[in-house]
C-alpha positions in Angstrom: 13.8 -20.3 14.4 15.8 -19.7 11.7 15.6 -15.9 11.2 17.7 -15.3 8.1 15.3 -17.5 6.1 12.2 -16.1 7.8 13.6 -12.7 7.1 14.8 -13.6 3.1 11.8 -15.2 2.7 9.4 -12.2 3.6 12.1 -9.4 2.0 11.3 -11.1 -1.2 7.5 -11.2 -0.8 8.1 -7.4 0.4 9.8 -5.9 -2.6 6.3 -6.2 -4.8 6.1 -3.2 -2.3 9.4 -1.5 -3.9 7.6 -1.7 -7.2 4.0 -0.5 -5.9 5.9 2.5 -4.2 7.6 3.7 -7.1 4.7 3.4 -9.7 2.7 4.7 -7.3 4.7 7.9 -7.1 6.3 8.0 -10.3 3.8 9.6 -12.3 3.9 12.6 -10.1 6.9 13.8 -12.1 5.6 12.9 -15.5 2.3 14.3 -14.2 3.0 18.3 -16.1 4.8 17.2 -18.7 2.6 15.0 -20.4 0.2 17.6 -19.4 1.6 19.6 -22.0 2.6 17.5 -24.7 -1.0 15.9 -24.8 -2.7 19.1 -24.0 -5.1 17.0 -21.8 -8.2 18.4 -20.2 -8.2 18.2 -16.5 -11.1 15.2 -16.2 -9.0 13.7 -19.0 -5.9 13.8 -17.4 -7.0 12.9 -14.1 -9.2 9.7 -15.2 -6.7 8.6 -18.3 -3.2 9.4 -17.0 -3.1 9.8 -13.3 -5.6 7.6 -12.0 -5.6 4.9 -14.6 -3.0 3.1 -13.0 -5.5 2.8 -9.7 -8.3 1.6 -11.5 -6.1 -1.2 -12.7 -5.0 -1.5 -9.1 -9.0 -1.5 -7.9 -9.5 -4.3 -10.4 -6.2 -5.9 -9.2 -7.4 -5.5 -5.6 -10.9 -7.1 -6.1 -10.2 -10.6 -7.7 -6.3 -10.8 -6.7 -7.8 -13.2 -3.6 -9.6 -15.3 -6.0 -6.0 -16.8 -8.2 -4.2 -16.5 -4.5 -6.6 -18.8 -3.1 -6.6 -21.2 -6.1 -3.0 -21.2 -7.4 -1.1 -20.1 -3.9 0.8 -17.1 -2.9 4.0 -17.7 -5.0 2.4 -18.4 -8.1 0.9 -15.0 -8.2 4.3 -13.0 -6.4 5.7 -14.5 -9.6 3.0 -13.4 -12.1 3.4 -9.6 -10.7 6.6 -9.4 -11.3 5.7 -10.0 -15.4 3.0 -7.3 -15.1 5.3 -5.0 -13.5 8.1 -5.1 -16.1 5.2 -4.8 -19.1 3.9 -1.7 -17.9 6.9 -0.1 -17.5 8.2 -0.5 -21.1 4.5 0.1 -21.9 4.1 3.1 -20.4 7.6 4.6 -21.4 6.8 3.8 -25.3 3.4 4.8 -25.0 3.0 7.1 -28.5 -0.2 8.7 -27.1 -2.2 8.8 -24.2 -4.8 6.0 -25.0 -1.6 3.0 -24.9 0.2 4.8 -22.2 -3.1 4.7 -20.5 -3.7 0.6 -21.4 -0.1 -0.2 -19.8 -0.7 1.9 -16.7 -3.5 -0.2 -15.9 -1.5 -3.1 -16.6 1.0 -2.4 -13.7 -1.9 -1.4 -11.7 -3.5 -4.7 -12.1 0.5 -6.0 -10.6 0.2 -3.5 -7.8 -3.4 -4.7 -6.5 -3.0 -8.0 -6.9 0.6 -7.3 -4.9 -1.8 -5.8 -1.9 -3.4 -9.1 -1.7 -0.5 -11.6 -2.0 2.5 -10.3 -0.5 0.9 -9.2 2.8 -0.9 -12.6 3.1 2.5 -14.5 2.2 4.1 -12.5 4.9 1.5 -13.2 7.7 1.7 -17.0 6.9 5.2 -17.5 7.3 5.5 -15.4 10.4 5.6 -15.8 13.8 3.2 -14.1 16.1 6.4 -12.5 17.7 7.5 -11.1 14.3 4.4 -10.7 12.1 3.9 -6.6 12.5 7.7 -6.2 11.9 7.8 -8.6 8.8 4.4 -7.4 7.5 5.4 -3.9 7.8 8.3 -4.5 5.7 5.9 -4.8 3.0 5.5 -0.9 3.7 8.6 -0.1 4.0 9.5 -1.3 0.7 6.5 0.6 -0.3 8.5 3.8 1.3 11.4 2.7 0.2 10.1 2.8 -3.4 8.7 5.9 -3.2 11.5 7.6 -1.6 13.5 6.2 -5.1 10.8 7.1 -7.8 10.8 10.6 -5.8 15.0 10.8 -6.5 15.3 9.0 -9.6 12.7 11.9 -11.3 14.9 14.6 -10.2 17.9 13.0 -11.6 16.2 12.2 -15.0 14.7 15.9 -14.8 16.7 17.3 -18.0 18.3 14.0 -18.9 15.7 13.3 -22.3 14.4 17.0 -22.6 10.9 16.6 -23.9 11.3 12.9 -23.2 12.4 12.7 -19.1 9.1 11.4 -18.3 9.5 8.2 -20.7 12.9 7.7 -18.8 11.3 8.2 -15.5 8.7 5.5 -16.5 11.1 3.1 -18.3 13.7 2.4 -15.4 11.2 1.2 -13.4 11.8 -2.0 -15.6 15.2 -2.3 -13.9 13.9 -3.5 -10.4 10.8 -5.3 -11.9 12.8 -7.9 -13.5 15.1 -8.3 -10.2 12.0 -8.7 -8.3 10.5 -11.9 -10.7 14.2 -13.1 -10.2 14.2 -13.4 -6.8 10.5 -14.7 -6.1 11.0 -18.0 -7.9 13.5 -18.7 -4.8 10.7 -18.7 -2.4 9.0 -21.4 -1.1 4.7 -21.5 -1.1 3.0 -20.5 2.2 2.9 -23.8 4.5 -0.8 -22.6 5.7 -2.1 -22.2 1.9 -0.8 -25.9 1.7 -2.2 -27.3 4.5 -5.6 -25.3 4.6 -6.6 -25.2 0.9 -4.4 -28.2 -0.9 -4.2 -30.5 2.8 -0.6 -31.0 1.5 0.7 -31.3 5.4 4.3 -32.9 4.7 5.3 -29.9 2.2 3.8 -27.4 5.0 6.3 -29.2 7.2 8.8 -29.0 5.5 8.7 -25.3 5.0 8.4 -24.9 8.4 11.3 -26.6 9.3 13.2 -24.4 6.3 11.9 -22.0 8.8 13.4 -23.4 11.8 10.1 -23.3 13.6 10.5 -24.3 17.2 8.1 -26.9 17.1 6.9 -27.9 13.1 4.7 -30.4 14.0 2.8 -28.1 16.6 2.3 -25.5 14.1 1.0 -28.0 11.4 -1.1 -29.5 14.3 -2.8 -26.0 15.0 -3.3 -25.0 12.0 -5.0 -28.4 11.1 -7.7 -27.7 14.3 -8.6 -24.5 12.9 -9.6 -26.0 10.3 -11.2 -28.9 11.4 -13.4 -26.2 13.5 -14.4 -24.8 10.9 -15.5 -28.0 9.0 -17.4 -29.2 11.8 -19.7 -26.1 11.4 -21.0 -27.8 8.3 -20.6 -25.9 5.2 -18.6 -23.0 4.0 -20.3 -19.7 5.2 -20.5 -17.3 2.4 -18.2 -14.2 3.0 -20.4 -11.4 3.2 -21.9 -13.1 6.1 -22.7 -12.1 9.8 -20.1 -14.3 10.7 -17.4 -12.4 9.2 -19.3 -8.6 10.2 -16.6 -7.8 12.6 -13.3 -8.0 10.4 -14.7 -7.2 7.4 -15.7 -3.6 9.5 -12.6 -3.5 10.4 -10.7 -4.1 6.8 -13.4 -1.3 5.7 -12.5 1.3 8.2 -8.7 1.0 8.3 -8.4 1.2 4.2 -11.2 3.9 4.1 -9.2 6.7 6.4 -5.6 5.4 5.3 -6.9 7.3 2.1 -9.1 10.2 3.5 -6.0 11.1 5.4 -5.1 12.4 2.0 -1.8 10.6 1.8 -2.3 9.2 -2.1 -3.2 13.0 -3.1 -0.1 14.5 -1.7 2.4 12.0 -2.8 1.0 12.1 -6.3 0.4 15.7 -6.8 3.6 16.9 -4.5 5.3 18.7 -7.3 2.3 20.2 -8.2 0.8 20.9 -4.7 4.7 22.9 -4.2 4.6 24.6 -7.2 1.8 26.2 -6.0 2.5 27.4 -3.0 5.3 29.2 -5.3 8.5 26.6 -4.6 10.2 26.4 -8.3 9.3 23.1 -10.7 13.2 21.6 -9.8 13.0 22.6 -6.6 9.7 21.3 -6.2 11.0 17.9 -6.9 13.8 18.2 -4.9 11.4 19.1 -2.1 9.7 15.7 -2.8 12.6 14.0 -2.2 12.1 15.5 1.5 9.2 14.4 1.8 10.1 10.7 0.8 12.8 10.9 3.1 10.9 11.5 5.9 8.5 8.6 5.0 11.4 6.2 4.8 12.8 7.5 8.3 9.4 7.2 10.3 8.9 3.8 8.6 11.5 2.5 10.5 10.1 3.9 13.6 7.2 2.2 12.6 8.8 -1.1 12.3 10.5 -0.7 15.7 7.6 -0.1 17.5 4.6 -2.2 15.8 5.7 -5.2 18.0 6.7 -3.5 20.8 3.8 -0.9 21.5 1.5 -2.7 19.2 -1.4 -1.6 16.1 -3.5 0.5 18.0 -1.0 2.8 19.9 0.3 3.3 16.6 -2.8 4.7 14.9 -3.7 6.7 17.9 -0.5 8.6 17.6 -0.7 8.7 13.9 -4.2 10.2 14.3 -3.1 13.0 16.7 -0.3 13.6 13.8 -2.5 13.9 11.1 -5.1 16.3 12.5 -2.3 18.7 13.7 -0.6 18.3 10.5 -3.5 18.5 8.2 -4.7 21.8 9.8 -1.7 23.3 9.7 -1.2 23.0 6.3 -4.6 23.8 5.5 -4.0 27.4 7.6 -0.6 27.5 5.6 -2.4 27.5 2.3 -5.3 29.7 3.7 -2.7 32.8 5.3 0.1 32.0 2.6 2.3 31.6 5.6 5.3 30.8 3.7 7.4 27.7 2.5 9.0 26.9 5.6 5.7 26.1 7.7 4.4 24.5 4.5 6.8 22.0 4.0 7.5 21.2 7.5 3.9 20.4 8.4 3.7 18.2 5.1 6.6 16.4 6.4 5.0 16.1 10.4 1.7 14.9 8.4 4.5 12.0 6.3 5.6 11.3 9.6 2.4 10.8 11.3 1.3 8.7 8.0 4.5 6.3 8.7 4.1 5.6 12.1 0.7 5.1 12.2 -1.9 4.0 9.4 1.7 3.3 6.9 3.1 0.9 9.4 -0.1 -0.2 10.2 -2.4 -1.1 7.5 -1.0 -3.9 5.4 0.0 -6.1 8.7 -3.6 -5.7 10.4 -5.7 -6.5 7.4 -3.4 -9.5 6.3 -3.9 -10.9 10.3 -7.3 -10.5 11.1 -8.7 -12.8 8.9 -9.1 -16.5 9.0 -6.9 -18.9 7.3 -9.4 -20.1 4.9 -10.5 -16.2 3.9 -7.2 -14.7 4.1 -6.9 -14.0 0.8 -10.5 -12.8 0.0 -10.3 -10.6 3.3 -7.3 -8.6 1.7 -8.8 -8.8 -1.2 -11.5 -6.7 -0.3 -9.7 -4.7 2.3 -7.1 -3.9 -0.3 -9.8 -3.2 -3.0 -11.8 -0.2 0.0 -8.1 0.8 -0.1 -7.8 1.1 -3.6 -11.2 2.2 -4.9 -11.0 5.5 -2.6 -7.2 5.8 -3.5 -8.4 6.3 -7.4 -11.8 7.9 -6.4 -9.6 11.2 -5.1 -6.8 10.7 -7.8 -9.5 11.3 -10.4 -11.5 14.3 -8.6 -8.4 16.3 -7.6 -7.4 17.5 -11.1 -10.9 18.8 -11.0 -10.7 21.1 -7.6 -7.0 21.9 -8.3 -6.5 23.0 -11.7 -5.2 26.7 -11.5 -7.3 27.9 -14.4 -10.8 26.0 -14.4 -10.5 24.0 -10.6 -13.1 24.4 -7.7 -10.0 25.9 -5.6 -8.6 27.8 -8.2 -4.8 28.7 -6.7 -5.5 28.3 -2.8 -6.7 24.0 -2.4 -6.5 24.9 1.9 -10.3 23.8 1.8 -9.0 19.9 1.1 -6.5 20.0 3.7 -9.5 21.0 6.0 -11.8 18.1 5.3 -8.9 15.4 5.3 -8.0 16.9 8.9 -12.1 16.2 9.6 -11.8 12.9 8.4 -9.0 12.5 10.7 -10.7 13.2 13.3 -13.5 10.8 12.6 -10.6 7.8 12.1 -9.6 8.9 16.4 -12.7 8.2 17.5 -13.2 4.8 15.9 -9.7 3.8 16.9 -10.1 4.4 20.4 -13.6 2.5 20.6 -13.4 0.1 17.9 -9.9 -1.0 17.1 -8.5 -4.3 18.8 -4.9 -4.8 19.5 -3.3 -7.6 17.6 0.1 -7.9 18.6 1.7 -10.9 19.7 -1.0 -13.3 19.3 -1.3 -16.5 16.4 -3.3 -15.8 13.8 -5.2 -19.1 15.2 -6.3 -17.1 18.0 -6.7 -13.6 16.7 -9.5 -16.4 14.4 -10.9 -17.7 17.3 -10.9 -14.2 19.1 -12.3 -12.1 16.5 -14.4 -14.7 14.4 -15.7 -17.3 17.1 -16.0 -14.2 20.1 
C-alpha cells in the first residue's frame, strides 16, 4: 500500500474542511461589528448575516449527492474550491447587507456540497484499516480551520478600524485558491468509476497509484456488490424500507452533533464571553482557547477512531458533553466566575472532538452502499446542516441583551443541550453499530442485506 499517496490523496479531499472550518467560524468575529454598522434587528441579523451562510450550506447539502453521483467526486472537489474563493471576495466587498448576504450563501453552497464530496472521496479510496483515521482528517481540517479563523480575527482585530471584519472575510480567499490548486492533482474515486461509469481499467489503475495489496481483488469485490444488487431487479428508490436502518442512523448522528450545541458556541463565542463579562479582545483571544483545544482533542480523536472504534468514541463524548453542558449552564445560572466558565466550555470542545467531531463525517460517509453513497451523505449532511442554521437563526432571538428571551443570563440553553445529550447516550448505547475495521462491502452487506 502505498501510504504517502493514500494519505496525499485524502489531505487534499480534506482541506474543503480547512475552508468549511474557517467560514464557518469566521463570522463570529464580524458578528458585532456589522451589527453596528448595519444597525440590524436581531431576526435580521440572525436570518441575513449569521445564518445565511447555512442556508446556502442546507441547499449545498441537499442536492451536492445529485452532481457527485453524475459528474464524480473530483469534478465537484474542484468546483468548491471556485465557490469558496467567490464568497470570500464577495463577502469582504459586500456594500450592504443584502450582497454580503448573496455571497455568504454562495460559500455556503461550497461548504455543503464539501460535506457530501470530500467525505465520500475519502471513504472510497481507503482502506478498511485506515478509513476512520483518513475520514476524520476531513475534521480535523475542519478544526484546523477553525482554530485559524479564530487567530486570524484577533490578529486583524484593529488592523482596518471600522473595516477588520472585511479583512477577516477577505483572507479567506488566500487558502481557497490553494485548495482548487491542489485538487486538480487528484485522481477520481476508483468505486465511482467502476459502480456508476463501469470504467474498471481506470478504477485499477488508481488502485495500483494506491499500491493496493491486491488491485484486482478490490475491483473484483466491488464489481459483486454490485452485481447483487442488480440481480435484485431494479433500483430501489431511496427513501425505502431497504435503506430504513442507515438512513436512521445518518438522521440521529447529524441531529445531536447539532443539539449538543457545538455550532452555537463556536459562532457566538465572542459574544457568549462577552457576556459572562470577559472584555471584546479578550474575548477573542479566549476563542482562540477554545480552537485550540478542539485541534488538540482532534488528534486524540484521530488516534483512537481505529483503534477503539466509532461507538466508544461517542459514548465518551456523550459523558463529556452532559457534564460539560451542565456545568456551564450552573456557571451562567450562579455567575460562578470566568475560570469555571471557560474551562467547562473547553471540557464540552473536548468531549465534541473526541467524540461526535471525530466521529460524524467518517460514519455517515461508510455506512452507505456504493451505489447511494453520495445521496446518503447528502441527506445526512443536509439533517446536519438544516438543524446547524435552524439554531443559528433562533439564537439571536433568545440572546439579544436588550430584547432576547434570556435577556443577560442564556444558562437555560446550556440546560436543554445537556438534555439532548442525554437523549444522544441512550441511543448510542442501544442503537449505534461499530464500524471499524470492516470493507465498506461488508458494512453493505451487514447493515443493508442484515
Amino acid at each position: 500500500m502505498n501510504k504517502n499517496k493514500l494519505f496525499q490523496w485524502s489531505i487534499v479531499a480534506a482541506l474543503a474542511g480547512f475552508i468549511f472550518g474557517f467560514d464557518t467560524v469566521v463570522i463570529s468575529g464580524a458578528n458585532l461589528p456589522i451589527k453596528e454598522l448595519w444597525h440590524t434587528t436581531p431576526l435580521f441579523h440572525g436570518f441575513f448575516i449569521m445564518s445565511m451562510a447555512l442556508w446556502g450550506t442546507v441547499f449545498g447539502a441537499l442536492f451536492g449527492g445529485i452532481p457527485t453521483e453524475k459528474y464524480g467526486r473530483r469534478k465537484v472537489l474542484l468546483w468548491i474550491g471556485f465557490l469558496f474563493t467567490i464568497s470570500a471576495l464577495g463577502s469582504a466587498l459586500a456594500p450592504d447587507p443584502y450582497i454580503f448576504s448573496f455571497f455568504r450563501f454562495i460559500g455556503g453552497i461550497g461548504i455543503g456540497v464539501s460535506s457530501v464530496a470530500a467525505p465520500t472521496y475519502i471513504s472510497e479510496i481507503s482502506t478498511p484499516a485506515t478509513r476512520g483515521r483518513l475520514g476524520a482528517m476531513y475534521q480535523f481540517n475542519i478544526v484546523f480551520g477553525i482554530l485559524i479563523a479564530f487567530f486570524s480575527n484577533y490578529l486583524l482585530k484593529g488592523v482596518g478600524g471600522a473595516n477588520d471584519w472585511r479583512w477577516m472575510l477577505g483572507v479567506l480567499a488566500i487558502p481557497s485558491v490553494i485548495y482548487t490548486i491542489m485538487v486538480m492533482g487528484v485522481p477520481e474515486s476508483p468505486r465511482w468509476l467502476i459502480t456508476i461509469k463501469n470504467n474498471v481499467a481506470a478504477a485499477k489503475a488508481v488502485f495500483l497509484q494506491i499500491g493496493a495489496d491486491n488491485a484486482d481483488a478490490e475491483v473484483n469485490n466491488i464489481v459483486a456488490a454490485n452485481a447483487a444488487i442488480e440481480t435484485k431487479g431494479k433500483k430501489t428508490a431511496f427513501f425505502s424500507n431497504k435503506y430504513k436502518v442507515v438512513i436512521w442512523l445518518a438522521f440521529f448522528v447529524a441531529f445531536f452533533n447539532q443539539l449538543s450545541g457545538i455550532n452555537f458556541i463556536l459562532y457566538y463565542a465572542p459574544e457568549i464571553l462577552e457576556r459572562a463579562g470577559i472584555a471584546a479582545k479578550e474575548s477573542l483571544f479566549n476563542s482562540i482557547a477554545i480552537g485550540g483545544t478542539n485541534l488538540i482533542f482532534t488528534f486524540v480523536g484521530l488516534y483512537l477512531i481505529d483503534r477503539i472504534g466509532r461507538k466508544q468514541l461517542l459514548i465518551i463524548g456523550s459523558f463529556g458533553y452532559i457534564i460539560s453542558l451542565a456545568l456551564v449552564a450552573w456557571s451562567f445560572y450562579s455567575q460562578a466566575g470566568d475560570l469555571i466558565l471557560m474551562s467547562s466550555l473547553l471540557l464540552f470542545i473536548a468531549s465534541h472532538a473526541i467524540g461526535q467531531g471525530a466521529v460524524i463525517w467518517v460514519f455517515i460517509s461508510e455506512i452507505f452502499p456504493n451505489n447511494e453513497r453520495a445521496l446518503g451523505q447528502s441527506f445526512g449532511a443536509s439533517v446536519h446542516w438544516v438543524f446547524a442554521a435552524i439554531i443559528t437563526l433562533i439564537t439571536p432571538i433568545f440572546l439579544d441583551k436588550d430584547n432576547g428571551i434570556f435577556g443577560q443570563n442564556p444558562w437555560p440553553i446550556f440546560a436543554f443541550f445537556s438534555g439532548m445529550m442525554v437523549l444522544q447516550l441512550l441511543w448510542v448505547l442501544t442503537k449505534v453499530p461499530e464500524t471499524k475495521g470492516v470493507s465498506l462491502e461488508e458494512l453493505e452487506k451487514k447493515l443493508i442485506h442484515g
